[in-house]
C-alpha positions as a printed Julia matrix, in Angstrom:
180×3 Matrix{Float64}:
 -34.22  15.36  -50.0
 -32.37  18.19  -48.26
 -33.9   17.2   -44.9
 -33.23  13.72  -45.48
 -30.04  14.68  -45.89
 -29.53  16.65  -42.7
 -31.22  14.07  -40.89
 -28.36  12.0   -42.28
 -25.54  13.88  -41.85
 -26.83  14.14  -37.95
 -26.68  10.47  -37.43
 -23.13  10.26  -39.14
 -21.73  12.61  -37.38
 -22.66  10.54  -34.09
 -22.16   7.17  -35.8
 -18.43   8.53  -36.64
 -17.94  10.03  -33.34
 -18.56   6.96  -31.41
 -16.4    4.87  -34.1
 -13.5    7.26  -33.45
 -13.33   7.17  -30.07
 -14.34   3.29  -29.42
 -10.94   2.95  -32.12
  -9.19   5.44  -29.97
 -10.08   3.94  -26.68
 -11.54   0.29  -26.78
  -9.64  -1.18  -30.15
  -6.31   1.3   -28.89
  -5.74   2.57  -32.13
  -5.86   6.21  -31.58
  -4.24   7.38  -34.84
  -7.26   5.45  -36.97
  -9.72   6.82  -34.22
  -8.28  10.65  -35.05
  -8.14   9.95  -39.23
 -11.99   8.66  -38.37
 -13.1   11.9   -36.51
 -11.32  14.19  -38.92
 -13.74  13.16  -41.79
 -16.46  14.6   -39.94
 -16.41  17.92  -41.6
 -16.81  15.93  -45.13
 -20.41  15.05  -43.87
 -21.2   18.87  -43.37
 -19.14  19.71  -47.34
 -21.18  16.88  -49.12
 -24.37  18.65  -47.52
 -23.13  22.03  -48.99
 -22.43  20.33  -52.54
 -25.74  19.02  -52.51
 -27.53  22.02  -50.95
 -25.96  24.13  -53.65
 -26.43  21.62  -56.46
 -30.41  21.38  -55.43
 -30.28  25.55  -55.79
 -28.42  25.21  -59.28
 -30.78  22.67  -60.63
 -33.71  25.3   -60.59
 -35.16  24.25  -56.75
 -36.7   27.55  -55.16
 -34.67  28.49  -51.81
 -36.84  27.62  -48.58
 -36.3   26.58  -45.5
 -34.91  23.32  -45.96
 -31.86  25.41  -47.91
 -31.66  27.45  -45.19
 -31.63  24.35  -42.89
 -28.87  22.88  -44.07
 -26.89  26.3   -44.45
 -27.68  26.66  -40.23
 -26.84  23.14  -39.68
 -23.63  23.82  -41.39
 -22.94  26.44  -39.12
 -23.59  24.85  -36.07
 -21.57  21.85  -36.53
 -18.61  24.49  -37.71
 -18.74  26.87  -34.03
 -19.75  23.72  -31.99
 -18.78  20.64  -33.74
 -15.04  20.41  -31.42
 -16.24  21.23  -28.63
 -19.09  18.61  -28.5
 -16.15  16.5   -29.68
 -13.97  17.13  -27.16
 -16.86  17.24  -24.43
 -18.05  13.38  -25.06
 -14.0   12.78  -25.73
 -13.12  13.53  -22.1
 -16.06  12.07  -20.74
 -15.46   7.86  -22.82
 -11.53   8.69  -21.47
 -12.5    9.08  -17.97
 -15.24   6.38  -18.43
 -13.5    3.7   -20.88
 -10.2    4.53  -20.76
  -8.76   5.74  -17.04
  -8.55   9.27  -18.03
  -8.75  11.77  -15.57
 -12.59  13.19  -14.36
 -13.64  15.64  -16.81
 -13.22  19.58  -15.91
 -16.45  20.66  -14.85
 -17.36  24.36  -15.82
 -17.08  27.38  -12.72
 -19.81  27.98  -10.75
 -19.29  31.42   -9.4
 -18.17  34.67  -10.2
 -15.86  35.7   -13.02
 -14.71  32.35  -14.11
 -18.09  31.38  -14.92
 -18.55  34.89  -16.69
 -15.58  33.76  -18.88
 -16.96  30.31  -19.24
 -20.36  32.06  -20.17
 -18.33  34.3   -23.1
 -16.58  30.99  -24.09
 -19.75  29.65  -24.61
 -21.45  32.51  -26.28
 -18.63  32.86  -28.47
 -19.02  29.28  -29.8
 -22.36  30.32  -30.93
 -21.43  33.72  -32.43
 -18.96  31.6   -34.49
 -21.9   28.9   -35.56
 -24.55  31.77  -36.14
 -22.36  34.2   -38.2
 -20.88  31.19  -40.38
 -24.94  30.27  -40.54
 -25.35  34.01  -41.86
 -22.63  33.72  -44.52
 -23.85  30.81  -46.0
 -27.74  32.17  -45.83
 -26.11  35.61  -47.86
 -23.98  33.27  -49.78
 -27.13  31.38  -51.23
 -29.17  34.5   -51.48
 -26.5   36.03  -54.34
 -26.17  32.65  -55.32
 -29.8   32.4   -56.19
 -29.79  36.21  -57.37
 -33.03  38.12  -57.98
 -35.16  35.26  -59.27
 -35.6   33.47  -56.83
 -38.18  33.89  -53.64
 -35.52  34.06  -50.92
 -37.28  35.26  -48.27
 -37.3   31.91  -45.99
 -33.17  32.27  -46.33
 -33.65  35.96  -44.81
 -35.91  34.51  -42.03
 -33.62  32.14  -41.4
 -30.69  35.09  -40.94
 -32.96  36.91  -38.85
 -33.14  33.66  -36.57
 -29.33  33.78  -35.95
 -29.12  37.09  -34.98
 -31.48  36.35  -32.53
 -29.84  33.65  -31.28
 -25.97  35.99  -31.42
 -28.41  38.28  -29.44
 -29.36  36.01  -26.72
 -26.49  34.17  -26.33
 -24.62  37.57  -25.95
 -27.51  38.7   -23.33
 -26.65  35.41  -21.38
 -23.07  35.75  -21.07
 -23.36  39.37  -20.07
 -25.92  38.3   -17.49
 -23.11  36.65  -15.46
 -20.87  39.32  -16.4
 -22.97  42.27  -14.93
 -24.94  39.69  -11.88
 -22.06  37.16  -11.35
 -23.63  34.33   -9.62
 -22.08  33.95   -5.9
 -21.74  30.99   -3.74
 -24.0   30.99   -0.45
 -21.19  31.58    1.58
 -20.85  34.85   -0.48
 -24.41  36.05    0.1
């Protein structure tokens, strides 16, 4: 069911992205296609009710628990900007808005564009680790929670690599051809 539910929560959150910006940009109602986008982070608080309510109800914590707490996560540190990134991109297409700002190639913009990024999915990993420890106490000693403490060690692999990445072009900026 949990799965099912993610799976679900996935297509609404695309569903409700297109219907907020075809409102905001095709129909030219762009205060209905803003109240539309704003309910996305209902779809990610019904998954937590029902993630939580599964727990309470007896269900032993596995991966689909920790799933849904990672999912969560995600869609909290890069939910806007994938918003905002297919936003600027149905303005310029549908709507006359201006090209949308590509990202630096070289040097120390694109270092700071790299730390943007990582820190996007700091933000999505570490909220993904407080919900894992959140479910662990929530489930206390009983339960088996070991597939919740995989999934934590998953996100700090991913805060590692990410942080690896964006150092990368910190420490070997990439240079234009000119440069080299």
């Amino acid at each position: 069911m949990i799965v099912t539910l993610i799976v679900l929560c996935e297509i609404a959150f695309w569903v409700l992205l297109a219907a907020g910006l075809a409102l905001r940009y095709l129909a030219k109602k762009p205060r209905l296609g803003a109240a539309l986008l704003l309910c996305e982070p209902l779809l990610e608080l019904v998954l937590l009710v029902v993630a939580a309510i599964d727990l309470k109800n007896g269900a032993e914590p596995d991966w689909k628990h920790g799933l849904a707490a990672v999912y969560i996560g995600f869609t909290v540190g890069l939910g806007h900007s994938t918003i905002t990134w297919v936003d600027a991109r149905v303005a310029h297409r549908f709507a006359g808005g201006p090209p949308p700002v590509k990202p630096p190639k070289y040097g120390m913009p694109r270092a700071v564009h790299e730390w943007r990024v990582a820190a996007r999915w700091v933000v999505a990993a570490v909220t993904a680790l407080a919900l894992l420890e959140g479910a662990i106490l929530y489930v206390g000693g009983d339960g088996d929670v070991g597939s919740l403490r995989s999934w934590q060690q998953t996100m700090l692999f991913v805060i590692g690599i990410n942080l690896i990445i964006a150092a990368s072009y910190t420490v070997f900026p990439k240079r234009a051809k000119a440069e080299r």
